[in-house]
BARONU-800864 format. One record per residue (C-alpha): residue in three letters; x, y, z. Coordinates in steps of 0.1 Angstrom, whole numbers, padded with zeros to 4 digits, always signed. Layout:
BEGIN
ALAXYZ...
***
This chain:
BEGIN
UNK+0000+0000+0000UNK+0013+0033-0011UNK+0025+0051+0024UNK+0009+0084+0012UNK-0023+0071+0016UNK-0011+0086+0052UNK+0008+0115+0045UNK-0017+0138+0035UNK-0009+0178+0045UNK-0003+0178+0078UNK-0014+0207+0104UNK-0008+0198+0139UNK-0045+0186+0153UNK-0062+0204+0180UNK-0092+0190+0202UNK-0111+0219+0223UNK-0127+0197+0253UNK-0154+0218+0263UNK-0158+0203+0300UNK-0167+0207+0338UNK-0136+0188+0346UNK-0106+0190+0333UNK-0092+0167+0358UNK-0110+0138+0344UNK-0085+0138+0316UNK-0047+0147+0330UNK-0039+0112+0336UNK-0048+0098+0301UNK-0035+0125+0281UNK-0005+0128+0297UNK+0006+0092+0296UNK+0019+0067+0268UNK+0016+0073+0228UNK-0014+0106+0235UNK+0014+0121+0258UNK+0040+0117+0234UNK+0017+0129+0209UNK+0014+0163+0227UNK+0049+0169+0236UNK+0063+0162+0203UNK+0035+0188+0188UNK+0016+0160+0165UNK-0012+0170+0183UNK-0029+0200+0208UNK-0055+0196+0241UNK-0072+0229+0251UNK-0095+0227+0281UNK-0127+0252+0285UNK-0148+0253+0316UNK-0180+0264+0307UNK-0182+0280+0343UNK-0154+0303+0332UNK-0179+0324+0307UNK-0205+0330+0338UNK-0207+0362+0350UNK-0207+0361+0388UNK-0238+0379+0405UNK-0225+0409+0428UNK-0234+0384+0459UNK-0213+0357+0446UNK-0181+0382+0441UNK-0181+0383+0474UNK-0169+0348+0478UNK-0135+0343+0468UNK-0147+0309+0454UNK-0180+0318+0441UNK-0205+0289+0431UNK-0210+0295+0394UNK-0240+0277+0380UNK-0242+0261+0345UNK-0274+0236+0346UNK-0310+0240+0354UNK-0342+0220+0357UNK-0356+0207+0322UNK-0386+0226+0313UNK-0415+0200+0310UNK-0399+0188+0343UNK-0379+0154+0348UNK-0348+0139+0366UNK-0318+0155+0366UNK-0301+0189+0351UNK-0294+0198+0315UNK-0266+0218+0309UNK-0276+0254+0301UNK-0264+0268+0265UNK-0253+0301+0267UNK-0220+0288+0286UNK-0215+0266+0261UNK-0220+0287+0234UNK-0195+0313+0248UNK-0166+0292+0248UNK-0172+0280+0214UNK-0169+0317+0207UNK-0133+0315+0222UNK-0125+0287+0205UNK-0133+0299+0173UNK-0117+0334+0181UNK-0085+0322+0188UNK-0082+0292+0166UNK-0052+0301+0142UNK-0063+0269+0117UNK-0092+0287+0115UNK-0077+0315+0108UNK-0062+0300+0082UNK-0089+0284+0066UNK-0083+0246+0081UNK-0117+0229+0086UNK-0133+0224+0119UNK-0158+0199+0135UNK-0180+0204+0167UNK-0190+0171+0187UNK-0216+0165+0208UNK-0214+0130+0228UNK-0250+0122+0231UNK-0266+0082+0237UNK-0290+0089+0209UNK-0259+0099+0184UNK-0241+0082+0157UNK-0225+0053+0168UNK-0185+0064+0161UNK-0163+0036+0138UNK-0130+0034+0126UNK-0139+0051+0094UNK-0151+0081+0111UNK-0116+0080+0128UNK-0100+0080+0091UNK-0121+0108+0076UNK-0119+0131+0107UNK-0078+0126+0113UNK-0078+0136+0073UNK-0103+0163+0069UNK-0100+0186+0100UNK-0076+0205+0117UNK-0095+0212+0148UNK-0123+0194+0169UNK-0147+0205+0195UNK-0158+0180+0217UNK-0185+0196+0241UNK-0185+0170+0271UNK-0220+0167+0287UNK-0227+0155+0322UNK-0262+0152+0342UNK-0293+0150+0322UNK-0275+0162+0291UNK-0269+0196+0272UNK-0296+0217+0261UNK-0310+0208+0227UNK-0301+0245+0210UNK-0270+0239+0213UNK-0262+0216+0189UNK-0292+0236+0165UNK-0270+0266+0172UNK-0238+0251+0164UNK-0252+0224+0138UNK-0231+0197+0160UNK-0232+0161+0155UNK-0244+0141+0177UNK-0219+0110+0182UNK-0222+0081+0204UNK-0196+0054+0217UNK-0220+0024+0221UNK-0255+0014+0229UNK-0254+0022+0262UNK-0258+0057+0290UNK-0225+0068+0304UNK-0224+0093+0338UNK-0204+0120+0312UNK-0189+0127+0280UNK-0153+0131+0293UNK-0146+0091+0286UNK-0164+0093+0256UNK-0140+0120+0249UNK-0111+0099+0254UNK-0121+0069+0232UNK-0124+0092+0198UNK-0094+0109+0207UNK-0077+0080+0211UNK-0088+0069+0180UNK-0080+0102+0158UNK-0051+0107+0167UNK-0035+0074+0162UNK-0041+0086+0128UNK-0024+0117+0129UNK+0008+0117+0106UNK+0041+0116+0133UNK+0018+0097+0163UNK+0027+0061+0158UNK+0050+0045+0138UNK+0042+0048+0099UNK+0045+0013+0093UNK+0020+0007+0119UNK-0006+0024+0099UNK+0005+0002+0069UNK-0003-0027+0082UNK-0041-0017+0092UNK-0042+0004+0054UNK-0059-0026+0041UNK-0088-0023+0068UNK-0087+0014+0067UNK-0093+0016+0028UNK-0123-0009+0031UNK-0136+0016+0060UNK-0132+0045+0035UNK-0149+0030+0005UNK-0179+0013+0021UNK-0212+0027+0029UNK-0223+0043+0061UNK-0241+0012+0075UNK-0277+0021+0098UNK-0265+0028+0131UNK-0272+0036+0167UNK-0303+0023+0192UNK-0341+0033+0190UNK-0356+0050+0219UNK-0326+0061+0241UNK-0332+0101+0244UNK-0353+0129+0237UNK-0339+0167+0232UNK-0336+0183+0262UNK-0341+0216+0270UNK-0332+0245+0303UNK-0334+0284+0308UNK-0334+0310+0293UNK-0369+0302+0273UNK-0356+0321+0248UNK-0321+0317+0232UNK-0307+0347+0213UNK-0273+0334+0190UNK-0263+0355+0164UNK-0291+0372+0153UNK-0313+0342+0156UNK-0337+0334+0183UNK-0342+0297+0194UNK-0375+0291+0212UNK-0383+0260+0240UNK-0408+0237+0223UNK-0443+0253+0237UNK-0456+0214+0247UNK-0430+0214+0272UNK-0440+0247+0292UNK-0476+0240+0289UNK-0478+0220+0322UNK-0497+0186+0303UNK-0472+0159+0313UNK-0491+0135+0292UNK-0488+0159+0262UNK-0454+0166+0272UNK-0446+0125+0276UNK-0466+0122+0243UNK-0439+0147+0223UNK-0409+0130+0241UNK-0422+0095+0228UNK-0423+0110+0193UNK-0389+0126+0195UNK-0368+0096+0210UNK-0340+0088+0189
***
């Protein structure tokens, strides 16, 4: 197999993590071939805490480690918190602000780990290592991330599996692990040669009908209103009418 199948223009790759916690990640990334990755420049981890784009209230600066809040209650009620948007939204801003591939032109993906997502496969891996200089990966935890941002953002929805995990952190992990192994300078080239076989089949075939019926439904939090650039994204009216079996009825419809 001709090695530059592999060698494709090469821009270091950066992953944006948007997370509550950072922490989750130090060991991983800083250990083995992903650590080695990083401190040879083959590839770039920035964190963003969505807490750090709230605006403490004047009560809360008087604490010197005020309590910054990024969930609320689902309207139409439920279990749980969803993670509110306009955090989430603000650090994409500064992502995208001081992205210099961006800058430049390089092509950039925004994930959204999500149960009801497309199942990621190694050919994902292939096409993403190849096609984009930068990825967001916007980490949910709790009940899961309001709906508008991913309609704001026009995010894909990826999953790791058929099954509900406490965050998207690990999830995280597992397609970063997987991209960057593809990254030109990461492993060994001749690694890569021996898989190119597998990879090309991955490349050519078809997207094949992924994912599981019936895990989630889009979730929404405050503000009722979301104002983006220009554009207003409205909660669903069902869900702040107060008929749960309405509400339950909508849910049902919208699983994924």
């Amino acid at each position: 197999m001709d090695s530059a199948l592999f060698l494709w223009y090469f821009v270091a790759m950066t992953f944006h993590i948007i997370s509550l916690f950072q922490e989750s990640f130090e060991s991983y990334v800083n250990s083995s071939i992903i650590g080695r990755a990083i401190r040879n420049k083959k590839i770039y981890l920035k964190f963003y805490d969505p807490r750090a784009f709230v605006k403490p209230s004047k009560s809360q600066m008087k604490n010197e480690k005020p309590y910054l809040r990024v969930d609320e209650k689902p309207y139409g009620g439920g279990a749980g918190m969803v993670l509110q948007a306009e955090p989430i939204l603000k650090a994409y801003e500064k992502i995208v602000a001081s992205s210099a591939t961006r800058r430049r032109g390089g092509k950039t993906k925004v994930v959204i780990f999500s149960a009801k997502g497309k199942i990621f496969n190694q050919k994902m891996a292939y096409d993403w290592a190849k096609k984009y200089d930068d990825i967001i990966f916007i980490t949910g935890r709790y009940e899961g991330i309001d709906e508008r941002v991913k309609l704001a953002l026009k995010a894909d929805e990826i999953s790791i599996g058929p099954y509900v995990l406490t965050d998207g952190d690990v999830a995280s992990m597992v397609v970063i692990s997987a991209v960057s192994r593809l990254v030109p300078g990461v492993i060994n080239l001749e690694s890569l040669k021996e898989e190119s076989h597998w990879n090309m089949l991955l490349k050519n075939e078809k997207d094949s009908k992924v994912g599981e019926n019936g895990l989630e439904y889009p979730h929404y939090t405050r503000p009722e209103v979301l104002e983006y650039k220009g554009k207003k994204y409205k909660v669903p009216k069902i869900l702040l009418s107060g008929n749960h079996a309405k509400i339950e009825e909508w849910r049902n419809k919208k699983r994924k």
